[in-house]
N, C-alpha and C positions, 0 to 999 in steps of 0.2 A: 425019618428022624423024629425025637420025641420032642416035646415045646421042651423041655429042660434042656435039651441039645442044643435047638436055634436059640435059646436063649443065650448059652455058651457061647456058641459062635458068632451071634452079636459081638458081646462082651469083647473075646477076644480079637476079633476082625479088626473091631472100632478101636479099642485102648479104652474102654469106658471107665475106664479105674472111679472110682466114687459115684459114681453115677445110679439116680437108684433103675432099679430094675425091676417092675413088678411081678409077679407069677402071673397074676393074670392076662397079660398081654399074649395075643396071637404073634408071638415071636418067630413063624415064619413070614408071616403078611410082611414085619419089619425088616427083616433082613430082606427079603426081594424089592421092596418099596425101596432101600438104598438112600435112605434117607441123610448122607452126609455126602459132600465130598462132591455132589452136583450139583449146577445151576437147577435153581427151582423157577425161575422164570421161564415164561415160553415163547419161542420167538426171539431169540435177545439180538439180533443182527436183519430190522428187517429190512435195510436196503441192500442187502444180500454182499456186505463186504466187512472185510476182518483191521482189525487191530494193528497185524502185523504190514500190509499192504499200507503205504499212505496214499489219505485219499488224493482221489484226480482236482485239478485247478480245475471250476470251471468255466466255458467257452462261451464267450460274450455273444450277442445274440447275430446274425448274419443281418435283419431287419429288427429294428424297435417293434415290442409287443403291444398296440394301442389296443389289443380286445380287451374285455374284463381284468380286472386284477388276479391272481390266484395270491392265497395265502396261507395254503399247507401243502405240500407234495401229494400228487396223487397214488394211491394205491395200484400197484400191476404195472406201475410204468416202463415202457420199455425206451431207452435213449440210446434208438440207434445213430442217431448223427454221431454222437461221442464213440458208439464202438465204431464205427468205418473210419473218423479221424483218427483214432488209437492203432487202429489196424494198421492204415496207411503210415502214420510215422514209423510202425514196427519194424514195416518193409522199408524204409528210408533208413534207419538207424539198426540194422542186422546186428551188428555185434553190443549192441546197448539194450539193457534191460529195459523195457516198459510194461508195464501190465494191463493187458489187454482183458475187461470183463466179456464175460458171454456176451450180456445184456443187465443193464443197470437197470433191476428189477427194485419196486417198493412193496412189502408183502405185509401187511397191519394187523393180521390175524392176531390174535392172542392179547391185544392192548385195543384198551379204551382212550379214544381218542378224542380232543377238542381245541380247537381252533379260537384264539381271540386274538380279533385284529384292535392294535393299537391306534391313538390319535397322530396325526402328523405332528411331526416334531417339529417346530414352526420359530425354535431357538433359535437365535442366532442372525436370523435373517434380519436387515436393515431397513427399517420404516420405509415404505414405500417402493421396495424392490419388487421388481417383476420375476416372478419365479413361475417356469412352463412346467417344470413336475419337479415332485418334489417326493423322494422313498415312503413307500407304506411298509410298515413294519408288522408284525404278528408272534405272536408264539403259537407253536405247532406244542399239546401235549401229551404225553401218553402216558399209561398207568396200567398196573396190575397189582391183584390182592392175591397172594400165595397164605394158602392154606395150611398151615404148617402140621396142623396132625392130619389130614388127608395127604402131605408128603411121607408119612410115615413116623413124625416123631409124636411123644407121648406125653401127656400132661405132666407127672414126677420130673420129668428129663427136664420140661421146660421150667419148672416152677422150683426147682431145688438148684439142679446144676445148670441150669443157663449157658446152654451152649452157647458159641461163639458163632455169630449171624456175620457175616462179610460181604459187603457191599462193591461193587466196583461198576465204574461204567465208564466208554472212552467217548470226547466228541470231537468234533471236526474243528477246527481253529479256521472259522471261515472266513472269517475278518468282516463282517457282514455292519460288527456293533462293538462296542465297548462294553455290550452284555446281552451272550447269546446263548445262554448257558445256565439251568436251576436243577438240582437237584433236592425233593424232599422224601425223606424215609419214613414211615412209621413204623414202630412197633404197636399192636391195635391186642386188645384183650377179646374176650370171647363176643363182646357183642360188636364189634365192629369199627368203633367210635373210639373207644376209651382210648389214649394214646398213653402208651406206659413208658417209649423212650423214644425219640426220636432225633433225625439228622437231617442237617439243609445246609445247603451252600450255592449259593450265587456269585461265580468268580469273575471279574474284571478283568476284560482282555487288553494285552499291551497290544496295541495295532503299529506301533511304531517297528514289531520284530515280528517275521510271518515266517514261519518255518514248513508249512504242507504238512503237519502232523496231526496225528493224534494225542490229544488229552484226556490224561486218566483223573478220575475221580475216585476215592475209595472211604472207607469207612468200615472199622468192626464194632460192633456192639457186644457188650459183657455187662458182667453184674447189674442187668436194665430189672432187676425183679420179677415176682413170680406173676403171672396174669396171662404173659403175652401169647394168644394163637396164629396173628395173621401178620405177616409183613406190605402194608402197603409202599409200593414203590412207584415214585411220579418225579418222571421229568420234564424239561421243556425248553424248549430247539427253537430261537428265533429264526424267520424266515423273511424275506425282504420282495419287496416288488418297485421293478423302475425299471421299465423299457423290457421288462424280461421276470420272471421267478426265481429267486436264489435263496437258497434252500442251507441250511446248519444239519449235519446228518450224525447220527451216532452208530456205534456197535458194542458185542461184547456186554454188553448189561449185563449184570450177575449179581443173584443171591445165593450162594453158599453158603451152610450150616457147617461148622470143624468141631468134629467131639472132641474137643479141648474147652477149657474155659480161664485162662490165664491172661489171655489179651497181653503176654509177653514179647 
């Protein structure tokens, strides 16, 4: 096929109607790069579980953990106590749904990752009470920078018609805090820094209603102006220690690019 063909065939795949379209572009690299319509992040589920599953309760400790504190989930971990107990209810409960994992794996590749442990929270307590532990708290958090014309789109496209960036991500309702949970987006220009749109939300959990779900978070960006190459994406997962490690988990993270730009 000729570049004037895959250019076509961009065109008409996507619905690019107004969109500019340069000649000079290697308009097959773009059509195979498939630059709409996929999660551009890598890795977006890395404790190896989905959206549609809700997560497992988890299993209070058999003895109190007096070793070190932990204060972020380890990487590669494997919890087989949880799969032999899921197992064994499976066979108690035959005719009842359970979801039984392989192995509750943690896989970090693809995210930059950092740990800040918080002060104790020392509210509330009554002058003079004897308190033998008391919760360490932390955020667990991770990030990536998506490249957006190394995913295939092109400066015109970005700087003229602004396509529509979509956001979404689910977490675990762990009940862990009455705030376990941050979301911050950038839209970043070519050198890295500049912020040309951006999105945050830090939501307050009703701990008074626990439903074992997952929480979705979403967001589209449109008309953010012409600049923008990279999307930085960071979020951040409280995690708790007292007598044990308990842990805020997410899945599903997604940036999506839709050749559309109507934000309708």
């Amino acid at each position: 096929m000729s570049d004037a063909e895959w250019k076509n065939r961009c065109g008409s795949e996507w619905g690019l109607l107004g969109a500019p379209m340069p000649d000079g572009l290697d308009w097959k690299s773009v059509y195979e790069a498939k630059p709409f319509g996929r999660n551009l992040l890598r890795n977006p589920s890395p404790f190896g579980l989905s959206k549609d599953i809700p997560p497992h309760k988890p299993d209070l400790p058999d003895e109190p953990d007096f070793g070190p504190p932990r204060f972020q989930p380890d990487g590669e971990e494997k919890d087989k106590s949880l799969f032999f107990k899921l197992k064994k209810k499976s066979r108690m409960y035959a005719n009842d749904f359970v979801h039984v994992p392989a192995l509750i794996s943690e896989d970090f590749s693809g995210w930059t990752t950092n740990t800040e442990v918080l002060p104790y929270d020392r509210s509330g307590i009554p002058a003079g009470a004897v308190v033998c532990r008391l919760p360490r708290y932390s955020w667990f958090s991770l990030e990536q920078l998506v490249d957006l014309k190394a995913e295939g789109l092109w400066e015109e496209l970005l700087d003229n018609f602004q396509p529509e960036i979509h956001i979404q991500d689910w977490y675990e309702e762990s009940q862990l805090h009455d705030s376990i949970y941050q979301l911050q987006v950038k839209l970043l220009g070519a050198d890295k820094s500049t912020v040309i749109s951006e999105y945050t939300t830090s939501p307050t959990e009703d701990r008074s209603r626990y439903s074992r779900a997952w929480k979705e978070v979403s967001h589209v960006f449109c008309s953010y102006g012409p600049g923008v190459r990279y999307v930085h994406f960071l979020h951040k997962l409280k995690n708790m220690f007292l007598n044990g490690f308990y842990k805020t988990m997410f899945t599903n993270s997604t940036v999506v690019v839709r050749p559309s730009n109507s934000c309708s």
